[in-house]
Backbone as CSV, one residue per row, in Angstrom:
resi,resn,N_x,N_y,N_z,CA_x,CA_y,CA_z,C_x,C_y,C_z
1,UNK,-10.927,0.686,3.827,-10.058,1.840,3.783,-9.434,1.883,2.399
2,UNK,-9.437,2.884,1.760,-8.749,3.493,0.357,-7.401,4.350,0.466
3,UNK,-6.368,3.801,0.033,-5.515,4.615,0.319,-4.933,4.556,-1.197
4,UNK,-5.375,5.749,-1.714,-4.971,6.032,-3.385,-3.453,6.827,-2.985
5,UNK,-2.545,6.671,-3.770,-0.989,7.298,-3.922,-1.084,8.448,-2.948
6,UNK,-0.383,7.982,-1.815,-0.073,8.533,-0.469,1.654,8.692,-1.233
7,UNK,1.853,9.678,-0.186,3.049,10.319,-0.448,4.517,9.059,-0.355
8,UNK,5.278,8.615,-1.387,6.004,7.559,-0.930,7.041,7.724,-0.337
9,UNK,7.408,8.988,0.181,8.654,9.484,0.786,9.963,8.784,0.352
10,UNK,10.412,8.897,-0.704,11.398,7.946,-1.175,12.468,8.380,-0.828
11,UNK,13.201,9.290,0.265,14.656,8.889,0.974,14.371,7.902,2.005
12,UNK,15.836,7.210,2.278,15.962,6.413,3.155,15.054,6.973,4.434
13,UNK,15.776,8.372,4.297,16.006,8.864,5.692,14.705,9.547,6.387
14,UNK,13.254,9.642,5.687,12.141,9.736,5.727,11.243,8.057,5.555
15,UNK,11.700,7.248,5.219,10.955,6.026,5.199,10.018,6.103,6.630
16,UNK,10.214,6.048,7.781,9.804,6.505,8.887,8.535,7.239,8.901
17,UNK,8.033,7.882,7.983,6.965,8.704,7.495,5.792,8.017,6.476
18,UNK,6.370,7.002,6.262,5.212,6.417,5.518,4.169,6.123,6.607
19,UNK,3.363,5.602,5.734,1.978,5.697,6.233,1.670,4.535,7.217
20,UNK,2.290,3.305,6.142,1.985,1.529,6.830,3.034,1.541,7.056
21,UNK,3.136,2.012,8.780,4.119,1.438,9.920,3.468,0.286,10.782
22,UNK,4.185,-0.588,11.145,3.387,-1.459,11.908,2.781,-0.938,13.368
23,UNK,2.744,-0.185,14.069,2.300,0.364,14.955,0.745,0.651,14.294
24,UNK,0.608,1.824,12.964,-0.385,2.111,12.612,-1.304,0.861,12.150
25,UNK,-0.816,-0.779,11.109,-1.552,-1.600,11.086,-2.085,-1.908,12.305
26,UNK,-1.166,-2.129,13.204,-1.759,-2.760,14.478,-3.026,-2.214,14.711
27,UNK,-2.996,-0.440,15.464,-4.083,0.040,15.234,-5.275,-0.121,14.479
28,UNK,-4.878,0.099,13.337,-6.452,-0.069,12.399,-6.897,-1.338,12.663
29,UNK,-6.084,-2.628,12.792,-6.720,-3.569,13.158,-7.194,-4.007,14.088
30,UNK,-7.606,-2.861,15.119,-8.336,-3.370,16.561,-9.446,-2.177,16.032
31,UNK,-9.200,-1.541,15.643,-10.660,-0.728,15.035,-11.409,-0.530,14.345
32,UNK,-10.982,-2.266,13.454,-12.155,-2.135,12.286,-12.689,-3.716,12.541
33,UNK,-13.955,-4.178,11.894,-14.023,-5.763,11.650,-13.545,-6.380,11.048
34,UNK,-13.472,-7.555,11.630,-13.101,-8.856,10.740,-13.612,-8.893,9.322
35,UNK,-12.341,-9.018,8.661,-12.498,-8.869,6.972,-13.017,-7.607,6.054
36,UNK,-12.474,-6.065,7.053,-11.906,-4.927,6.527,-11.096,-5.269,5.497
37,UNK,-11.176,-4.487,4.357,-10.349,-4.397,3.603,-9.586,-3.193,4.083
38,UNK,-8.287,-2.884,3.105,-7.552,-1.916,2.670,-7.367,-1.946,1.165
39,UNK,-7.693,-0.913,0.293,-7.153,-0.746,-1.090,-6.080,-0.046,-0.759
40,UNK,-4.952,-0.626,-1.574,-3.497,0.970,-1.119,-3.126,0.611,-3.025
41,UNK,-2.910,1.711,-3.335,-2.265,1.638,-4.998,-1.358,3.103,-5.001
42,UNK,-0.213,2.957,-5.650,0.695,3.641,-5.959,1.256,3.529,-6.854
43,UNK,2.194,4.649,-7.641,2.830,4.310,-9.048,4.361,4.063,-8.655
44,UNK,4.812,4.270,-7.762,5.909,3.480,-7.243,6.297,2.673,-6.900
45,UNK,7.594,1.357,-7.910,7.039,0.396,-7.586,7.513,0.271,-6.091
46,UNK,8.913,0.958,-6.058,9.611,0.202,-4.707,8.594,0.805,-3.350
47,UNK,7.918,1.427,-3.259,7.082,1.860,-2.121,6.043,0.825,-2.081
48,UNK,5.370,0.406,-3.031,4.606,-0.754,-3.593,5.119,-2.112,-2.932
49,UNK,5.847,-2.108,-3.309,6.848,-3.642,-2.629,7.018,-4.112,-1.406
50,UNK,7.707,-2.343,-1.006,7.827,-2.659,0.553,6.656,-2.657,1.360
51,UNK,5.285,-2.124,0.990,4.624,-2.269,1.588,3.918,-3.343,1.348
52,UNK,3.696,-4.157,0.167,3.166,-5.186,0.310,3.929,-6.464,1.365
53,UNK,5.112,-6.082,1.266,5.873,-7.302,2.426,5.492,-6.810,4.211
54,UNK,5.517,-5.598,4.113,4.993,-5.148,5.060,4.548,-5.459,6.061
55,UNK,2.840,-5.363,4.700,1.762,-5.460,5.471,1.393,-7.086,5.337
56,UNK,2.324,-8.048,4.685,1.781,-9.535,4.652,2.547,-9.950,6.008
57,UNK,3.667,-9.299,6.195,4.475,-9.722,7.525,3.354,-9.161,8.728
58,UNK,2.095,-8.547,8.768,1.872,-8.209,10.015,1.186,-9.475,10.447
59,UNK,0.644,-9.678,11.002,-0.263,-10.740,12.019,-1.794,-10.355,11.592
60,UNK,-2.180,-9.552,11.278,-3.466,-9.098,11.180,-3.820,-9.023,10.000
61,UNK,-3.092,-8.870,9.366,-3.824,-8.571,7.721,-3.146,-9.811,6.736
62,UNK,-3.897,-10.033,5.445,-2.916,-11.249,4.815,-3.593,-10.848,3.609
63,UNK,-2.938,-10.584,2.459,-2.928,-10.001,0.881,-3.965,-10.836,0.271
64,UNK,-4.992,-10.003,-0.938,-5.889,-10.631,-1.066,-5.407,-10.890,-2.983
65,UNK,-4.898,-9.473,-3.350,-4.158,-9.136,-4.380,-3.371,-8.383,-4.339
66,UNK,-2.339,-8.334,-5.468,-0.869,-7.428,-5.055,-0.729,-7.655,-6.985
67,UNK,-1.163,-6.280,-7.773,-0.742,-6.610,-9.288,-0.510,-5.132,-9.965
68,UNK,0.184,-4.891,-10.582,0.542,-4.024,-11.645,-0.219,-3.856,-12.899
69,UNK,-0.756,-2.768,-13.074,-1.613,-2.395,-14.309,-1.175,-0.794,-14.709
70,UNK,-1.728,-1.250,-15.683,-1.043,0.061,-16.587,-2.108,1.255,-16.750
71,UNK,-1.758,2.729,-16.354,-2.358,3.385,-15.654,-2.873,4.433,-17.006
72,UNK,-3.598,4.863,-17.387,-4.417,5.808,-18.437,-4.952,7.364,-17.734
73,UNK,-3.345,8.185,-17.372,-3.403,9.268,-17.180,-2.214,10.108,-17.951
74,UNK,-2.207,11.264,-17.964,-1.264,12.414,-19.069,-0.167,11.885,-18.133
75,UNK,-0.376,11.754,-16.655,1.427,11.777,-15.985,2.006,10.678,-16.498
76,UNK,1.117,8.966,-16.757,1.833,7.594,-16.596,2.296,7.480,-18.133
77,UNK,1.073,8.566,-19.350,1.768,8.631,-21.067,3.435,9.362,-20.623
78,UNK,3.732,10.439,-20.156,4.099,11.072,-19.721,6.118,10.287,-19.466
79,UNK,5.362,9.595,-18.099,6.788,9.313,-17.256,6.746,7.669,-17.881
80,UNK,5.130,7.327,-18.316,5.290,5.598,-18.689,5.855,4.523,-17.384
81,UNK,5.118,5.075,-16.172,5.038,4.383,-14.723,4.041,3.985,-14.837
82,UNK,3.912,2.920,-14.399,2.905,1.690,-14.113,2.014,1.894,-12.820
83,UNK,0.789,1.650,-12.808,0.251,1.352,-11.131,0.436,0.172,-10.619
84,UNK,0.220,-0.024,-8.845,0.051,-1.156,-8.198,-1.076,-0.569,-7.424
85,UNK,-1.743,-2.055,-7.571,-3.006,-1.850,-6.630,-2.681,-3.163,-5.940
86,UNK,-2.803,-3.088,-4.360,-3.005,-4.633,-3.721,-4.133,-4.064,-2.416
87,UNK,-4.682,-5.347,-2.187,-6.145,-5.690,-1.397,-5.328,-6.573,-0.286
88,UNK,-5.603,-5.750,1.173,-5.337,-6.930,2.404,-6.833,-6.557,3.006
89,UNK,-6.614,-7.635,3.779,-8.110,-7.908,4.651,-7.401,-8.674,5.785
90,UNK,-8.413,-7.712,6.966,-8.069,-7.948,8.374,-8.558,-9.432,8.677
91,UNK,-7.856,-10.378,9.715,-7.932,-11.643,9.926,-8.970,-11.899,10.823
């Protein structure tokens, strides 16, 4: 699964709307095989963060990489935001 910069809903009060809720890991992880990946990358870091603790706190998935690279588009010359890309794989 690829999940390129999904919307990071950055109020508190929408967090609820992100994507990696643990209900939804749970799910994907009874519907895919053993040692599915997920790519998830975003230019935010704090959406970045929380989901990497996230998704290492679930039971099913465990981080393969979690790193910051520097992104070569007009928005990142632009705003000079960084990407995160991290790799989990189902257990």
């Amino acid at each position: 699964m690829i999940v390129l910069y999904p919307d990071p809903w950055p109020k508190n009060r929408h967090h609820k709307n992100r994507l990696f809720q643990v209900e939804f890991l749970s799910q994907l992880a009874q519907r895919v095989v053993p040692g599915a990946k997920i790519h998830f990358e975003t230019d935010s870091l704090p959406y970045f963060e929380e989901t990497c603790q996230r998704i290492d706190a679930h039971p099913n998935w465990h981080p393969i990489t979690c790193e910051s690279y520097t992104v070569n588009t007009v928005f990142s010359r632009l705003t000079g935001q960084q990407g995160h890309h991290a790799v989990f794989e189902n257990k």
